[in-house]
LUMTILUM-386145 format. One line per field, with one value per residue: residue number from 1; x, y, z of N, C-alpha, C, O in turn. Coordinates in nm, 2 decimals. Atoms other than C-alpha are relative to their C-alpha. Layout:
N
nr <- c(NUM/...) .
nxx <- c(X/...) .
nyy <- c(Y/...) .
nzz <- c(Z/...) .
caxx <- c(X/...) .
cayy <- c(Y/...) .
cazz <- c(Z/...) .
cxx <- c(X/...) .
cyy <- c(Y/...) .
czz <- c(Z/...) .
oxx <- c(X/...) .
oyy <- c(Y/...) .
ozz <- c(Z/...) .
//
This chain:
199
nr <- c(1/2/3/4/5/6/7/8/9/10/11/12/13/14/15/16/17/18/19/20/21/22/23/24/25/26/27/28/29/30/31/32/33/34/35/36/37/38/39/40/41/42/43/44/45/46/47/48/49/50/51/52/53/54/55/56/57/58/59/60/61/62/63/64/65/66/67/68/69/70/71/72/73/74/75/76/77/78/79/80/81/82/83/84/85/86/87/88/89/90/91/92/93/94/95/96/97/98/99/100/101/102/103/104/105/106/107/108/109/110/111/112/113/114/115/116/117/118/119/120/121/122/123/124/125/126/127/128/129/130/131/132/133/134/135/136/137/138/139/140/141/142/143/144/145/146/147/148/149/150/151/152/153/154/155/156/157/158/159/160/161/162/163/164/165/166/167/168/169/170/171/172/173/174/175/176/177/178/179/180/181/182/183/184/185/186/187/188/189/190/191/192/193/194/195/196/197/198/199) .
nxx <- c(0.10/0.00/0.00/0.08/-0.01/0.12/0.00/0.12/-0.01/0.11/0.11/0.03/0.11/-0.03/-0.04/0.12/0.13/-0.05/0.01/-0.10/-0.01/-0.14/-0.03/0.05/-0.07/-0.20/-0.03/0.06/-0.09/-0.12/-0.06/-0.05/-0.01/-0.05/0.14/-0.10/0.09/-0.04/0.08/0.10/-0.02/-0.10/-0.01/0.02/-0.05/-0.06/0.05/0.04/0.13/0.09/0.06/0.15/0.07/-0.03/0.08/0.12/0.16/0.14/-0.06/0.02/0.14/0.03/-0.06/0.10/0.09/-0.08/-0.06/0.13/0.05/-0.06/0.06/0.08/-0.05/-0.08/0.07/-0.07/0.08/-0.10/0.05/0.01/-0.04/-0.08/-0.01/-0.15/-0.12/-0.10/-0.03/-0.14/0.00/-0.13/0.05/0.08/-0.05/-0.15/0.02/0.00/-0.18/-0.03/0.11/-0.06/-0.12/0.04/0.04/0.07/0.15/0.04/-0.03/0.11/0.08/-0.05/0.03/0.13/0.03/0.00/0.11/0.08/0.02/0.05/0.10/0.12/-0.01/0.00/-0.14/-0.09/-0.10/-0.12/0.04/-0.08/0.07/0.12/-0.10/0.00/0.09/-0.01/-0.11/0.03/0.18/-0.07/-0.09/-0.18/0.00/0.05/-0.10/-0.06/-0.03/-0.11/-0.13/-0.05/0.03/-0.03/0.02/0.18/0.03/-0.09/0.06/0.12/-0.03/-0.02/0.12/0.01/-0.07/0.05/0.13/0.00/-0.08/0.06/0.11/0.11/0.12/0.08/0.03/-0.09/-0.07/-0.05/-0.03/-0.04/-0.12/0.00/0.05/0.11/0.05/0.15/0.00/0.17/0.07/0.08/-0.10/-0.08/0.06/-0.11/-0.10/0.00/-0.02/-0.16/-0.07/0.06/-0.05/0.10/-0.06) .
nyy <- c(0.03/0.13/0.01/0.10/0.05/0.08/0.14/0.02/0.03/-0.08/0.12/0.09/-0.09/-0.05/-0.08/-0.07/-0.06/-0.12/-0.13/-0.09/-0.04/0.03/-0.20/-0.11/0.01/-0.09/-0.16/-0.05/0.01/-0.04/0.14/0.01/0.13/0.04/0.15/0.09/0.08/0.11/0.11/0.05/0.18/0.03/0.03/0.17/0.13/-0.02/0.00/0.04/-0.08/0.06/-0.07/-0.01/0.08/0.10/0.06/0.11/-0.07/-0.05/-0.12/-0.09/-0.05/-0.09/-0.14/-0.09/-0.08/-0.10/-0.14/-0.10/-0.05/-0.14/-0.11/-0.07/-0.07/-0.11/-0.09/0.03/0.16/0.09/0.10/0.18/0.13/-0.09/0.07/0.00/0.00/-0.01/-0.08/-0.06/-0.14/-0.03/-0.11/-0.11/-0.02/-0.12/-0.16/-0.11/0.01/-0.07/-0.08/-0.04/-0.08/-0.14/-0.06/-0.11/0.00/0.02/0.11/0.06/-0.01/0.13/0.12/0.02/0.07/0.14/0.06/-0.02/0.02/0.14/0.08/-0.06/-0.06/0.08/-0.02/0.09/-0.08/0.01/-0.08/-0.14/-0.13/-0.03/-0.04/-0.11/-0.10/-0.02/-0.08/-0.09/-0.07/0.05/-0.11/0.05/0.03/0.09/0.03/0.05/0.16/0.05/0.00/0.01/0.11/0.09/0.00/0.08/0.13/0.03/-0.08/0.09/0.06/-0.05/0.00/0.17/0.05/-0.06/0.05/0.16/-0.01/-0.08/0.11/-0.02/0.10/-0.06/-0.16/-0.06/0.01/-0.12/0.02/-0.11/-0.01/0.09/0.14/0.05/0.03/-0.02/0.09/-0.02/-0.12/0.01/-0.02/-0.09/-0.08/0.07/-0.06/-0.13/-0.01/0.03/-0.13/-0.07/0.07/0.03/0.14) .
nzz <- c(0.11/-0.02/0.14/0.07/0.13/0.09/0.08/0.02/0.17/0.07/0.00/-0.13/-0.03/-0.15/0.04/0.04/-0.13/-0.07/0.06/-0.05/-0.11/-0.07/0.03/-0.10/-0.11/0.00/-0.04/-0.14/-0.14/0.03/0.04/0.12/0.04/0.10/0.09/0.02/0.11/0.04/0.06/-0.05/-0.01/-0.04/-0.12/-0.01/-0.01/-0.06/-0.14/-0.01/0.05/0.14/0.17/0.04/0.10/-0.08/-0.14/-0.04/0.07/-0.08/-0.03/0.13/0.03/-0.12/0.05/0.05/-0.05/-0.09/0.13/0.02/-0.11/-0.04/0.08/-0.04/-0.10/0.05/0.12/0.14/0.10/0.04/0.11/-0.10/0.06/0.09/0.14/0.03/-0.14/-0.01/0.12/-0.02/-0.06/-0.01/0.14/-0.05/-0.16/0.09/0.04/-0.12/-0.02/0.10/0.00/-0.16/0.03/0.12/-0.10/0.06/0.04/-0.15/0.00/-0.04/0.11/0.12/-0.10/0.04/0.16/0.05/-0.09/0.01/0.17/0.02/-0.08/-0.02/0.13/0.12/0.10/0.05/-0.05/0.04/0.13/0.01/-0.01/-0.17/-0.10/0.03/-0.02/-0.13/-0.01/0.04/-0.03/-0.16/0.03/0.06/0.15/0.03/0.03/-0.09/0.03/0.09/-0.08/-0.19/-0.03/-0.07/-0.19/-0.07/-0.03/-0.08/-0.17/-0.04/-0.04/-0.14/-0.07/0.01/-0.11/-0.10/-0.11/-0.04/-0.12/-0.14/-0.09/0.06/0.10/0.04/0.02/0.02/-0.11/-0.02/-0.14/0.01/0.02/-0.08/0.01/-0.01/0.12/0.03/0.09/-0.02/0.04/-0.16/-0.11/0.07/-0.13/-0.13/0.03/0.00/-0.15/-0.07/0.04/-0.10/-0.16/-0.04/-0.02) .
caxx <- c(6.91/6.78/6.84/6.62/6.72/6.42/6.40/6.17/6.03/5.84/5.63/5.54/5.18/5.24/5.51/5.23/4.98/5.25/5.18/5.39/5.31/5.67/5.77/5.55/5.67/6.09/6.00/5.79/6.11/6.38/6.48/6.74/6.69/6.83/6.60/6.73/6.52/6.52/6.45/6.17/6.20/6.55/6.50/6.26/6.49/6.75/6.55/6.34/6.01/5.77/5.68/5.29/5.23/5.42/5.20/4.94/4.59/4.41/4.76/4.67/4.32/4.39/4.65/4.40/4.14/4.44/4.52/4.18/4.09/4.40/4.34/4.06/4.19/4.42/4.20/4.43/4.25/4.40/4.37/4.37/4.50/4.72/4.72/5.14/5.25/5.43/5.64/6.06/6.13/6.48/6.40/6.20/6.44/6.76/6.57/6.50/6.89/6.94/6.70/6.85/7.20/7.06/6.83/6.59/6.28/6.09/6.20/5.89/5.65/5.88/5.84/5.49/5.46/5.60/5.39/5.10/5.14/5.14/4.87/4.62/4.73/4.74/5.11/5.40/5.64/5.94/5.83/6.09/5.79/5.60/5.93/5.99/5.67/5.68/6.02/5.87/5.53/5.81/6.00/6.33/6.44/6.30/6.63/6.75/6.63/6.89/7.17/7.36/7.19/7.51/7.57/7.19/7.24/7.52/7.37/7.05/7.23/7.44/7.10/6.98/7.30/7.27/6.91/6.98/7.26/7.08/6.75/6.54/6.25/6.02/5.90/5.83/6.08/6.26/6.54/6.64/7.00/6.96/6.90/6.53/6.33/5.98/5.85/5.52/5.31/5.11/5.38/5.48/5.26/5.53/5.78/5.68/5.61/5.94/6.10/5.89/6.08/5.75/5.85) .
cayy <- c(16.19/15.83/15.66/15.33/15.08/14.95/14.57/14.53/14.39/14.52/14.22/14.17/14.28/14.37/14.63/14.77/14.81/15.02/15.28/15.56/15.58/15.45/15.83/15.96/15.81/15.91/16.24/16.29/16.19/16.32/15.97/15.91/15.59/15.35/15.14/14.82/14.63/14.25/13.92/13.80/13.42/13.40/13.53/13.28/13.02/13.16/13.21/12.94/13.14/12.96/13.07/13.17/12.94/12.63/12.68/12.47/12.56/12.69/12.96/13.04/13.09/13.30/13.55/13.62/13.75/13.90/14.13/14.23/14.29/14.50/14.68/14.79/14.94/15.13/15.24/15.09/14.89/14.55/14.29/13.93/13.72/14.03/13.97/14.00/13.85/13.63/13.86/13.93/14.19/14.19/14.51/14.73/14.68/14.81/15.10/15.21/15.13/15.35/15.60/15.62/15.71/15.98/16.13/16.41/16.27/16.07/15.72/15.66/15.74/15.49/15.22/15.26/15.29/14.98/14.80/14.97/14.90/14.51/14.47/14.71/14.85/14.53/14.64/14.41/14.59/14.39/14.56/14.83/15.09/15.04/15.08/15.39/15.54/15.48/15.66/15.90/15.98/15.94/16.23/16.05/16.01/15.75/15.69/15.53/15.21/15.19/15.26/15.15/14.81/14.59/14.78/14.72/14.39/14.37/14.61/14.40/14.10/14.22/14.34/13.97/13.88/14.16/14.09/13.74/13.84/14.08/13.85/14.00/13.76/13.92/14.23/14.50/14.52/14.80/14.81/15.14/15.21/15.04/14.75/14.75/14.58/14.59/14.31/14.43/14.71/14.63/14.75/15.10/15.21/15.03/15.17/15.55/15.48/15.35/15.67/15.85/15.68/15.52/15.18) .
cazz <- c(3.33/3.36/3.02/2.88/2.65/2.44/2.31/2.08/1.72/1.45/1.41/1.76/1.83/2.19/2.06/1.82/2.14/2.30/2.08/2.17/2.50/2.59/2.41/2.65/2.96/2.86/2.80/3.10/3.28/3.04/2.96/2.65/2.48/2.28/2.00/1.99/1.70/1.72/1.58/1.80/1.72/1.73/2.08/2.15/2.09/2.29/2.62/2.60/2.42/2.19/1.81/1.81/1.57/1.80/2.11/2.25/2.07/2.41/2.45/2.09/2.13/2.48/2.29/2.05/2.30/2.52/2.16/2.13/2.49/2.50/2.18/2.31/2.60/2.44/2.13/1.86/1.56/1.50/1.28/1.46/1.16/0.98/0.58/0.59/0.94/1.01/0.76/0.76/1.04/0.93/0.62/0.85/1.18/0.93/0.84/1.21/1.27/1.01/1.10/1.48/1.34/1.05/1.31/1.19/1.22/1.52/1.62/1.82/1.51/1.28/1.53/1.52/1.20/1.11/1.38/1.29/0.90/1.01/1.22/1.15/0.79/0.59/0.47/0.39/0.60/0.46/0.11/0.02/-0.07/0.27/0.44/0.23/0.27/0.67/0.69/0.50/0.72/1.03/0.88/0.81/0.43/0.28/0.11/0.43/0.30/0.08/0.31/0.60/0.53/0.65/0.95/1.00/0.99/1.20/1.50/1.44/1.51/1.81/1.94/1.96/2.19/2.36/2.48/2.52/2.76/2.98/3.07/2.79/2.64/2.50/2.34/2.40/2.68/2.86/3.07/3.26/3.36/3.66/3.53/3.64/3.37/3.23/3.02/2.86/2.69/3.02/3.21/3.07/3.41/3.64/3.43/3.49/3.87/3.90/3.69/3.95/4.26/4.32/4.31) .
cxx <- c(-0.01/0.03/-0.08/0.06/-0.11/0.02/-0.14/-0.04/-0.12/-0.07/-0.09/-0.12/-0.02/0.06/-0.08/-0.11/0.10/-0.01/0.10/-0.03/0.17/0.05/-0.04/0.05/0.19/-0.03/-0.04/0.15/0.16/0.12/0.09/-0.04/0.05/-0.11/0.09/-0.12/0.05/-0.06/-0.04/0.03/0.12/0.03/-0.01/0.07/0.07/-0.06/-0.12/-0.18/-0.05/-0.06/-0.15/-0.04/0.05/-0.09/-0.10/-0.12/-0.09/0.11/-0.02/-0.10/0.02/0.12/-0.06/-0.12/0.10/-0.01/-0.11/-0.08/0.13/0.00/-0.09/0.03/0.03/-0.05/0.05/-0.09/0.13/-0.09/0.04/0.13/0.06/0.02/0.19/0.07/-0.02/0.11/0.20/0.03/0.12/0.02/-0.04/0.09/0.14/-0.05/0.00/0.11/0.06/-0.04/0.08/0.14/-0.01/-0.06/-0.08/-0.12/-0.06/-0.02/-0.13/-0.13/0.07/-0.05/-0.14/-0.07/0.02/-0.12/-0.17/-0.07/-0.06/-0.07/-0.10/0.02/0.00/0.11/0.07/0.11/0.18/0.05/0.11/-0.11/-0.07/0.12/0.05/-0.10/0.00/0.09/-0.03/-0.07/0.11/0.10/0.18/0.01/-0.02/0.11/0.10/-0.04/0.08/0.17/0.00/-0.06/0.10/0.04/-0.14/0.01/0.07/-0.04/-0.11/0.04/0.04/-0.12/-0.05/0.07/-0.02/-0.13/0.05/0.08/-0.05/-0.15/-0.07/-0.07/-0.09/-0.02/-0.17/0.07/0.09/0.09/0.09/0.17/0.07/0.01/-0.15/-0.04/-0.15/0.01/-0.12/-0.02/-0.08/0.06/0.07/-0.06/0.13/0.11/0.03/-0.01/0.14/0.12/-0.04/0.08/-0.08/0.02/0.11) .
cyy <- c(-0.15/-0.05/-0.16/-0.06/-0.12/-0.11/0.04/-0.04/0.05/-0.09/-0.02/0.13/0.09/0.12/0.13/0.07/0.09/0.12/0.12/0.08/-0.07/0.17/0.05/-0.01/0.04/0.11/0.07/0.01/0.05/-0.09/0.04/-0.11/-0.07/-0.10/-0.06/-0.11/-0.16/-0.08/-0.11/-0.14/-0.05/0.04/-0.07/-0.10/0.01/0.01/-0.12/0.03/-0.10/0.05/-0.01/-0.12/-0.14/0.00/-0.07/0.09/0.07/0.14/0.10/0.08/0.15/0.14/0.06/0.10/0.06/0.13/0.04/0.07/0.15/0.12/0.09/0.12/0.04/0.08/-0.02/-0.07/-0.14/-0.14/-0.14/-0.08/0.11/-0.08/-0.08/-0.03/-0.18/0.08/0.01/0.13/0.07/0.17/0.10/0.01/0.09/0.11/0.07/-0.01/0.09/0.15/0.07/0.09/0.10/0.07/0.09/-0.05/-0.03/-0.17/-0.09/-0.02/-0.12/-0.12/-0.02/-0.01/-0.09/-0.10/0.03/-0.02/-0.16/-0.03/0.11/0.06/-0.10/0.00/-0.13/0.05/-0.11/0.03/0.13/0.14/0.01/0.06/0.15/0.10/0.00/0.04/0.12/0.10/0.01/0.17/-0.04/-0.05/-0.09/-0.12/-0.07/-0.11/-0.04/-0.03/-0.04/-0.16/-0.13/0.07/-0.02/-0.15/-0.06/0.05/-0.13/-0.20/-0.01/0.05/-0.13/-0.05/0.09/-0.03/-0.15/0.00/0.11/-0.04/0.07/-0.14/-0.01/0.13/0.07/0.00/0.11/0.03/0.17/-0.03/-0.04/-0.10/-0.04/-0.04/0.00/-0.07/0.04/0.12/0.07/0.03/0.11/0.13/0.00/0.11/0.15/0.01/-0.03/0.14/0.12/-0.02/-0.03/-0.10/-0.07) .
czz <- c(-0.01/-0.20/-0.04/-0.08/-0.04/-0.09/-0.07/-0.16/-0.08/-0.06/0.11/-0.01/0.14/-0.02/-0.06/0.12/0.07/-0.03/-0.01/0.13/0.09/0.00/0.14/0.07/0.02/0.00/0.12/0.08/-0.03/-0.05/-0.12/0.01/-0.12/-0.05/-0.02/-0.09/0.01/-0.11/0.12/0.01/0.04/0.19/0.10/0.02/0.05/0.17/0.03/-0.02/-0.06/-0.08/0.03/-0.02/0.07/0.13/0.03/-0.07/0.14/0.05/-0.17/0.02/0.11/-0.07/-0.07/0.06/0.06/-0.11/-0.01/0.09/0.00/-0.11/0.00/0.11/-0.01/-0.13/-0.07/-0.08/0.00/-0.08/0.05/-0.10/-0.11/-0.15/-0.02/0.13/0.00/-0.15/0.01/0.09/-0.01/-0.08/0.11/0.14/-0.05/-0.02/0.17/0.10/-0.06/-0.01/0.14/-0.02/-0.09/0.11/-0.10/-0.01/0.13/0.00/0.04/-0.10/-0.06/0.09/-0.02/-0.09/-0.07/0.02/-0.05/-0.14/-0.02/0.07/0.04/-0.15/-0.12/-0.09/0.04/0.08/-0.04/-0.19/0.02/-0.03/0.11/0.09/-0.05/0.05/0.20/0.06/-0.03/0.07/0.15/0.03/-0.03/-0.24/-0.05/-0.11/0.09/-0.02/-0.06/0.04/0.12/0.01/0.07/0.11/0.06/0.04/0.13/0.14/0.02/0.05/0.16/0.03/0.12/0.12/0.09/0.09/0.07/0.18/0.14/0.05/-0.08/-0.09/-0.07/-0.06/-0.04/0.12/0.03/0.08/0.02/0.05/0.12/0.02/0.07/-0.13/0.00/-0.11/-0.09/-0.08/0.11/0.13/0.00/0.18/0.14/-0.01/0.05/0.17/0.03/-0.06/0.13/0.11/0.05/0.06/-0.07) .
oxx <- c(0.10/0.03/0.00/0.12/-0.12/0.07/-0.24/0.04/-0.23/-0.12/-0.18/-0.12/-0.08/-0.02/-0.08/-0.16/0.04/0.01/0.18/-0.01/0.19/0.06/0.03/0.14/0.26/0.00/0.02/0.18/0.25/0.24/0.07/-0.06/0.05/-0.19/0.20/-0.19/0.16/-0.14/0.03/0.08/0.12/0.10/0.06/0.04/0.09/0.02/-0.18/-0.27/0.03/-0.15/-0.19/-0.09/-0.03/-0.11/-0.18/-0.13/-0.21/0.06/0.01/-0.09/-0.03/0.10/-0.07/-0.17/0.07/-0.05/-0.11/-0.17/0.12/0.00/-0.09/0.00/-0.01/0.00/0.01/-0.15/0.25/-0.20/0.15/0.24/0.01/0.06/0.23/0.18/-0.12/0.08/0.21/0.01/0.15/0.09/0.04/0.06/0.20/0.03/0.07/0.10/0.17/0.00/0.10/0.16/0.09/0.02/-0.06/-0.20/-0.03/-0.11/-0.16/-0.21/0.01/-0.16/-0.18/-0.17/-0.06/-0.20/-0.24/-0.19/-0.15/-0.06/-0.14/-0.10/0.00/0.11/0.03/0.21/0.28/0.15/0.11/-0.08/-0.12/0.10/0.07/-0.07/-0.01/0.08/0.02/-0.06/0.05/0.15/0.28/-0.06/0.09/0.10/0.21/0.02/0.10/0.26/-0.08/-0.05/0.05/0.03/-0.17/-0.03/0.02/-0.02/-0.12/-0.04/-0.01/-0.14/-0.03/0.01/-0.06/-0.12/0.05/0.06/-0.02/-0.19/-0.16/-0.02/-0.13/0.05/-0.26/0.00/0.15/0.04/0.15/0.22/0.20/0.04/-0.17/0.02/-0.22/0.10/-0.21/0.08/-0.10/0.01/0.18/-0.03/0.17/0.15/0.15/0.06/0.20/0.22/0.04/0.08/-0.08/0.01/0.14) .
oyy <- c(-0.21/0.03/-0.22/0.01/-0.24/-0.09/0.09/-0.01/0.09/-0.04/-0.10/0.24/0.19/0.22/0.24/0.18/0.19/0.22/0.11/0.20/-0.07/0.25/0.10/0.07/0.09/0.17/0.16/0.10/0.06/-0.06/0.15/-0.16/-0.01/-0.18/-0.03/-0.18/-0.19/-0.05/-0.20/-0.19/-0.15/-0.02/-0.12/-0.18/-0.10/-0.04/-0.10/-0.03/-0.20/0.12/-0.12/-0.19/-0.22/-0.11/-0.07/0.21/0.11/0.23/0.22/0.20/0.26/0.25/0.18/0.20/0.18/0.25/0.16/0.15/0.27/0.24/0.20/0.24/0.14/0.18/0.06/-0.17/-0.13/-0.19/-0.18/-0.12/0.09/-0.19/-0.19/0.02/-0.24/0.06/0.00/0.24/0.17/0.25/0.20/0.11/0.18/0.21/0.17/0.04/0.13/0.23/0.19/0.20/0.18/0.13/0.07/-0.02/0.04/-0.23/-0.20/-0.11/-0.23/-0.17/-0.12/-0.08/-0.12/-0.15/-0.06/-0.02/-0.21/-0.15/0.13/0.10/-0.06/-0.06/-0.22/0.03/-0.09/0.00/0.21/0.25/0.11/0.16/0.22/0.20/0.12/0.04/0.21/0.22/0.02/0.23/0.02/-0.09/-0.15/-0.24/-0.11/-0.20/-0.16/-0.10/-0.02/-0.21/-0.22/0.01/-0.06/-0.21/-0.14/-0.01/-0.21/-0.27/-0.07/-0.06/-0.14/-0.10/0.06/-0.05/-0.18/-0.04/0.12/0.02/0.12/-0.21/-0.12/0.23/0.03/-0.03/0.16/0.07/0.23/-0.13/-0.05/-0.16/-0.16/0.00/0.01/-0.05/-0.03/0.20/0.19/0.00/0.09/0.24/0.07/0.19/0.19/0.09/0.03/0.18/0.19/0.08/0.02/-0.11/-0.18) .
ozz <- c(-0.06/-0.29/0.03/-0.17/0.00/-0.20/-0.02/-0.25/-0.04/-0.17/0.10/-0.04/0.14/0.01/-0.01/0.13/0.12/0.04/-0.11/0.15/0.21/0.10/0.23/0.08/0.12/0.10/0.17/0.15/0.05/-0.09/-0.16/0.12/-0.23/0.01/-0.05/-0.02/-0.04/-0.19/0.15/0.11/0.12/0.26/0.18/0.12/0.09/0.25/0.14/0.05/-0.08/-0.05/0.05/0.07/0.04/0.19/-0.07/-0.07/0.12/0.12/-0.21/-0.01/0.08/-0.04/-0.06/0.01/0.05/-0.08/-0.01/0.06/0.02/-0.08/-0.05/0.10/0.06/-0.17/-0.16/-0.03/0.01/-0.10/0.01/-0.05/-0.23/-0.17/-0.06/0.16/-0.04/-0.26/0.13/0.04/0.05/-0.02/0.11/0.22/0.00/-0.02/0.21/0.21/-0.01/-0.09/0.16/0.03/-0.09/0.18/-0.22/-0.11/0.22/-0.07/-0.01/-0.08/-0.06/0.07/-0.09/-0.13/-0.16/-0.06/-0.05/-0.18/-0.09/0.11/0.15/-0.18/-0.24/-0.20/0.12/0.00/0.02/-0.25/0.11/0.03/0.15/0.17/0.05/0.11/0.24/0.18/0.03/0.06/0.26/0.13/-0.06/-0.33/-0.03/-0.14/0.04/0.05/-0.05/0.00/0.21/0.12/0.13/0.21/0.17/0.14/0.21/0.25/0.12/0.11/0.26/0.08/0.24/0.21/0.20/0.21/0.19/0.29/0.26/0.15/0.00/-0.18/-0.11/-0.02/-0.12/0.21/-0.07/0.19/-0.07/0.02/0.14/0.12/0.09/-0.22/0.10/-0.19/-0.05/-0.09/0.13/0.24/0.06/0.23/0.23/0.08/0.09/0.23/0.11/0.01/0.19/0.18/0.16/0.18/-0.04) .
//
């Protein structure tokens, strides 16, 4: 049974455009996976990334039409210039830390629900009721914001080195148990050809 382990942040718009077509492609293949929730910038600075908001104005201009060309593609709404982003992803990455170890609901819905709260829902996702209510609609207890916050912090940390140390830079990012990797939302096709024994 191949197994995945998923980098990824609940700020990152790319993440959001994955939708839960990652879900799809594990189950197709019987995958287990692990969510491994980061902090995006701090990766950045570790691999040599650049913050949005630090890059040249003509890579600005060109990620905004990337997000809207690919939203399209994939049929998600999104919101260019989100009311609540840049936002804290630290609140919403402990709950689906928190959420992985309780179990009883669906990891791939929370994920997306976060993502989908900040950049197409106009939510605050580092708001204790948004984070409640998207635990809620996920099927996990909505009481899991309350707990398990410093082992959250502590996985969500080790996360972080962990990526750092295995050539992740980006998210959303996917590596199987192989150590192939997939950098991308744009890349979840690769991913399933290669589950396949395609390539």
């Amino acid at each position: 049974m191949p197994h995945i382990d998923y980098f990824f942040a609940t700020v990152s718009p790319y993440t959001y455009l994955a939708g839960t077509r990652f879900e799809a492609v594990a189950a197709k293949h019987g995958a287990t996976v692990a969510y491994k929730p980061l902090d995006i910038i701090g990766l950045f600075g570790r691999t040599g990334g650049t913050p949005p908001k630090d890059r040249h104005p003509s890579r600005q201009e060109y990620r905004l039409q990337e997000l809207r060309r690919q939203a399209a593609k994939v049929g998600l709404p999104i919101n260019l210039q989100p009311a609540f982003w840049p936002t804290n992803p630290a609140p919403s990455s402990y709950a689906i830390i928190a959420a992985q170890k309780a179990g009883g609901g669906d990891l791939g819905a929370l994920v997306h629900g976060f993502t989908s709260a900040c950049w197409a829902g106009e939510r605050n996702i580092a708001e204790d009721d948004v984070i409640r209510d998207v635990l809620a609609a996920a099927g996990f207890d909505p009481a899991l914001a309350d707990t398990g916050m410093l082992a959250g912090a502590e996985e969500y940390a080790a996360n972080l080195e962990e990526a750092a140390n295995r050539g992740v830079f980006g998210a959303p990012f996917y590596i199987t148990d192989t150590d192939e990797r997939f950098w991308g939302q744009d890349r979840l096709d690769d991913l399933d050809l290669h589950l396949s024994g395609k390539i």
